[in-house]
N, C-alpha and C positions, 0 to 999 in steps of 0.2 A: 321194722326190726324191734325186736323187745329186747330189753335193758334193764338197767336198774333203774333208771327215770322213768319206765314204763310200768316196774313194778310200784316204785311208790304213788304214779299218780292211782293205781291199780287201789292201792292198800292204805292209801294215803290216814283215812281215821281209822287205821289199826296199827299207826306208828306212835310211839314215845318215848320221852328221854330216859336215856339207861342209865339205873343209880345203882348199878353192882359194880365189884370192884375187878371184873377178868381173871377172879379166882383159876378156871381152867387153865385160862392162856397163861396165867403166871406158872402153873405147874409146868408148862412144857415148854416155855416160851416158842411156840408156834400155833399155826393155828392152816388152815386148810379156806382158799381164798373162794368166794363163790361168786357170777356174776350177782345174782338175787336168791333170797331163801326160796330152795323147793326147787331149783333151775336143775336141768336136764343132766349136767356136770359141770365136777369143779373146775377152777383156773390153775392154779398152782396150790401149791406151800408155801407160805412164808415161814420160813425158819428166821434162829434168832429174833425173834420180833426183840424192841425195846417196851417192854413190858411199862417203862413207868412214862414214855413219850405216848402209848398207845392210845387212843381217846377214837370212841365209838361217838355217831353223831347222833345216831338213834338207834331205836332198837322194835325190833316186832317178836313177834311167840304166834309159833304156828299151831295146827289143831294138834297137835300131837305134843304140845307143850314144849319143843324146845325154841330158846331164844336164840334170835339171831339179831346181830350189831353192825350198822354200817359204817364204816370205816372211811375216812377221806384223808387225801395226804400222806398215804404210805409211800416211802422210800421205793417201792417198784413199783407198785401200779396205785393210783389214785379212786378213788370211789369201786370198794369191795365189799362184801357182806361177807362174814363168819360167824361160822356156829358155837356162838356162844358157851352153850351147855355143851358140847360134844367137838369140839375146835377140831380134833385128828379123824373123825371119820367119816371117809371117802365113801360108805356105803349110804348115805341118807338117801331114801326112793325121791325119785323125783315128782313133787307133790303138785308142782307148778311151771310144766316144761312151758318152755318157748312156744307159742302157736306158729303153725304153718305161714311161710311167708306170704304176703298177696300184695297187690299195687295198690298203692297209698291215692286216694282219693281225694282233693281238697275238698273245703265245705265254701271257699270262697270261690263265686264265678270268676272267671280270667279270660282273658284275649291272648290267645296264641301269635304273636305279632308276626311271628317268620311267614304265619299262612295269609297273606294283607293281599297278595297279587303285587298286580300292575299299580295298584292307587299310590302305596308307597312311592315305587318309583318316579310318578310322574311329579308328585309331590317334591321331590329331592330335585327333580329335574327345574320345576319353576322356581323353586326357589335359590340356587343357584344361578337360573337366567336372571332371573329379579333380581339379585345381587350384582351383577354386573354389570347390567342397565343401570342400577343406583349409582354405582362406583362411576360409570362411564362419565354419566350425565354430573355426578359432583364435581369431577374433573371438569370436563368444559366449563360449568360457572366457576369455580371458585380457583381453576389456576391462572394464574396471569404470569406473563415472562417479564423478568425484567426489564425496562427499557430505559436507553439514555441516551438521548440527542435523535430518536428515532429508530436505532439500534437494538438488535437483542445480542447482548452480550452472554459472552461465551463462556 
């Protein structure tokens, strides 16, 4: 699945810290939410935004030069990106769609444990008896009944 952590790790040294002041967003206090810059389509609107809570964590400029600011800790949805230079339109082509889904591959080998067979089971099996053989056998030495005058009291 791609995401915005998939765009950044994507884009990661063409991100940096935004030292503009959301000039646009202040004009309209809104701004139009995107999962990642250049994504297939946007999420919502956020209207009203609080223009002076607003705080981008970074920022990238795509080939076409507009910026776009990622955004964490908003009141509805948390980690967004917005078009900085252009915050209200819904028309940006999508420059950077989602790729086609396909099955995730590990790179680390693994042991499928459910596919074990039989070894499993026998395994549970002795050792289970072996527990109860020990338990049996600590009983016989180590209980002793009380006795008094030749008596087991009761």
């Amino acid at each position: 699945m791609y995401d915005y952590v998939a765009f950044e790790e994507e884009h990661w040294n063409e991100l940096y810290a935004y030292k503009g002041d959301y000039a646009e967003i202040q004009k309209t206090a809104a701004a139009i939410a995107w999962p990642w810059p250049g994504a297939d389509a946007p999420l919502w609107v956020a209207e009203d935004l609080d223009t002076e809570s607003f705080k981008v964590r970074y920022a990238y400029t795509d080939a076409q030069g507009r910026e776009w600011g990622f955004a964490t800790h908003l009141y509805v949805s948390p980690n967004v990106w917005f078009c900085l230079s252009d915050p209200l339109n819904h028309d940006i082509p999508a420059f950077n769609p989602a790729p086609p889904p396909m099955a995730w591959e590990s790179e680390t080998p693994h042991t499928d444990i459910g596919k074990t067979g039989q070894s499993a089971l026998v395994i549970v099996i002795v050792l289970v008896a072996a527990l109860a053989a020990g338990t049996a056998i600590l009983i016989k030495i180590l209980w002793k009944p009380n006795k008094q005058d030749g008596r087991v009291l009761q």
